[in-house]
C-alpha positions as CSV (number, residue, x, y, z in Angstrom):
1,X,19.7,19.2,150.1
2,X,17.7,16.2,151.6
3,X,18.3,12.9,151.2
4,X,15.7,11.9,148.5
5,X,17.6,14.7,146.2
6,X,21.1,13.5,146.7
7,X,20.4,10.1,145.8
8,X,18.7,11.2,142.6
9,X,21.6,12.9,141.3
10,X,23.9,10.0,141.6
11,X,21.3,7.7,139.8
12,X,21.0,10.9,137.6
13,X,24.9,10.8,136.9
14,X,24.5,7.4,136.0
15,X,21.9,7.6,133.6
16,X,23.6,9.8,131.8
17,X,26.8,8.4,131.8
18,X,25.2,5.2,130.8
19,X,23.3,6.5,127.9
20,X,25.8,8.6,126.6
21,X,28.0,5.8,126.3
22,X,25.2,3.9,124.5
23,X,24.4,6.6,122.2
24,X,28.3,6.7,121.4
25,X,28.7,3.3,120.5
26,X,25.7,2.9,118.4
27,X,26.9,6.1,116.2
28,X,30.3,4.8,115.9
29,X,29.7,1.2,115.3
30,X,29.2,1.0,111.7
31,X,33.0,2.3,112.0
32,X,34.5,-0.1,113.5
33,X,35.1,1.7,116.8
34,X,33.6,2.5,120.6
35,X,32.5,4.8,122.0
36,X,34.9,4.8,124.3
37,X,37.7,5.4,121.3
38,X,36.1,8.1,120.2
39,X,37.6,11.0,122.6
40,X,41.3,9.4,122.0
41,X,40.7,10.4,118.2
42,X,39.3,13.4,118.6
43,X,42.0,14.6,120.9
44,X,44.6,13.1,118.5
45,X,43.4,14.9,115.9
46,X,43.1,18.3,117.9
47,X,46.3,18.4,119.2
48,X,48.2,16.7,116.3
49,X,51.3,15.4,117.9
50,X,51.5,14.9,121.6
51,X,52.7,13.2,124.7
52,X,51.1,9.9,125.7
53,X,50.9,10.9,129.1
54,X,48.7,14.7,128.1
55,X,45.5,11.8,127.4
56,X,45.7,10.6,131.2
57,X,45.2,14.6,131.9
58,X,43.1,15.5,129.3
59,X,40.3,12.7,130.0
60,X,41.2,12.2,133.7
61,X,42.2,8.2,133.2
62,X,45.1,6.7,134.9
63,X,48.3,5.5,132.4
64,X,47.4,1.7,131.9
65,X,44.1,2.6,130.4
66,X,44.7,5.3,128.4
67,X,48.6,3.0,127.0
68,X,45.7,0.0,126.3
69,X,43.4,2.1,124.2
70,X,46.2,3.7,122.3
71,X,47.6,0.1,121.7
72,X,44.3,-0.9,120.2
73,X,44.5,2.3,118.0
74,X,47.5,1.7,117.0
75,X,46.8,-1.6,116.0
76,X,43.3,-0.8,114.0
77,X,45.8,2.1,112.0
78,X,44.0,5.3,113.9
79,X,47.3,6.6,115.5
80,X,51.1,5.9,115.8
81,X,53.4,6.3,118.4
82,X,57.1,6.8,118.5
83,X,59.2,7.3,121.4
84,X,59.9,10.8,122.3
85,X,63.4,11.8,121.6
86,X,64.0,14.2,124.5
87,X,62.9,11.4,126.7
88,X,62.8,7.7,125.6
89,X,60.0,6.6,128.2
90,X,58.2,8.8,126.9
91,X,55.8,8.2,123.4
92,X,54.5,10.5,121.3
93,X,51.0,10.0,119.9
94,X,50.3,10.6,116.3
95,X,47.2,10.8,114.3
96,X,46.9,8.9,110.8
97,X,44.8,10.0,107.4
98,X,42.2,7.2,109.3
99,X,41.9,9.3,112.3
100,X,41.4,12.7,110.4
101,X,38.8,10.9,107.3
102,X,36.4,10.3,110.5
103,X,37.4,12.9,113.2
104,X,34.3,15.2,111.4
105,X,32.0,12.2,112.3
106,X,33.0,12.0,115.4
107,X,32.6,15.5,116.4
108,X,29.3,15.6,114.9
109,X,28.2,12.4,117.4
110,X,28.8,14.5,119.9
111,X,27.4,17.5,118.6
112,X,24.1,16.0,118.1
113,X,23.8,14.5,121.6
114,X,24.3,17.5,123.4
115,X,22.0,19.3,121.0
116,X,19.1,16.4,121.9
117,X,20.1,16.6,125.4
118,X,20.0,20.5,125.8
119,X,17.2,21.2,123.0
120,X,14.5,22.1,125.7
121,X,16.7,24.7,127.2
122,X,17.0,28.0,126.6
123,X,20.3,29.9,125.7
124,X,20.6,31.1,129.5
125,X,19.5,27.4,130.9
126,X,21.9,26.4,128.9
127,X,25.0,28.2,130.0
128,X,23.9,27.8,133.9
129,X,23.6,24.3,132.8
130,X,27.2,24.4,131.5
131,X,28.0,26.7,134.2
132,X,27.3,24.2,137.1
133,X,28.7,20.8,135.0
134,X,31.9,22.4,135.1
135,X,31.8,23.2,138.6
136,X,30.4,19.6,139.7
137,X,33.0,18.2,137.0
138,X,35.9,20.5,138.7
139,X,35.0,19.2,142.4
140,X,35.3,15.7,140.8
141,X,38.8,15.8,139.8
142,X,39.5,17.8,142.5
143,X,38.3,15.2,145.0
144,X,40.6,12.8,143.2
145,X,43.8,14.5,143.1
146,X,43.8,16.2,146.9
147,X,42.6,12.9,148.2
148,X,45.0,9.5,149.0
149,X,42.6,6.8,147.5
């Protein structure tokens, strides 16, 4: 890959990253909420009860963020946490009746982008699309876990 190419696909990344983000807080605002909350209540509401600690896994954050955007869940009424009784440093997450009357909304959000963003492909673009995000996405986290930062 030259040079020219590999410096496109990080200001690619970005971009995409970037607008994503956008996108997500301008469909959740009128909610009260980020788009940065969004993935915490959809996960909540997934899983149903779960460790504290499965988020860091699940989104690839490190502790302090994921125990700062639980707090302010907590506090807006969208989850609640109880220490785990097996192990008390451990907290088990919770989702309220205000996480499930909006976790349809949410999904939909996301639904929608991804339909914009993929609407020009075709069905097989579209799964080699997938195909090679997850590979690129897999290299990522394994770049992060094998290496001392």
């Amino acid at each position: 890959m030259n040079q020219s190419c590999q410096s496109e696909v990080i200001k690619m990344v970005s971009t995409l990253q970037r607008k994503t983000q956008m996108y997500l807080n301008e469909q959740t605002r009128h909610l009260g909420l980020t788009g940065s909350q969004a993935p915490f209540i959809l996960i909540t509401c997934e899983n149903g009860e779960m460790i504290q600690n499965k988020f860091c896994e699940l989104l690839e954050m490190d502790k302090s963020t994921v125990a700062k955007m639980l707090s302010k869940l907590e506090a807006e009424g969208y989850i609640t946490r109880k220490p785990d009784t097996a192990d008390s440093r451990a907290m088990i997450v919770y989702p309220t009746r205000k996480s499930y009357d909006i976790c349809a909304a949410l999904e939909g959000f996301g639904n929608n982008w991804v339909n914009y963003l993929t609407s020009d492909m075709s069905d097989i673009e579209f799964a080699a699309f997938f195909s090679m995000l997850e590979k690129i996405s897999d290299k990522a986290v394994d770049f992060f876990s094998d290496a001392p930062i």
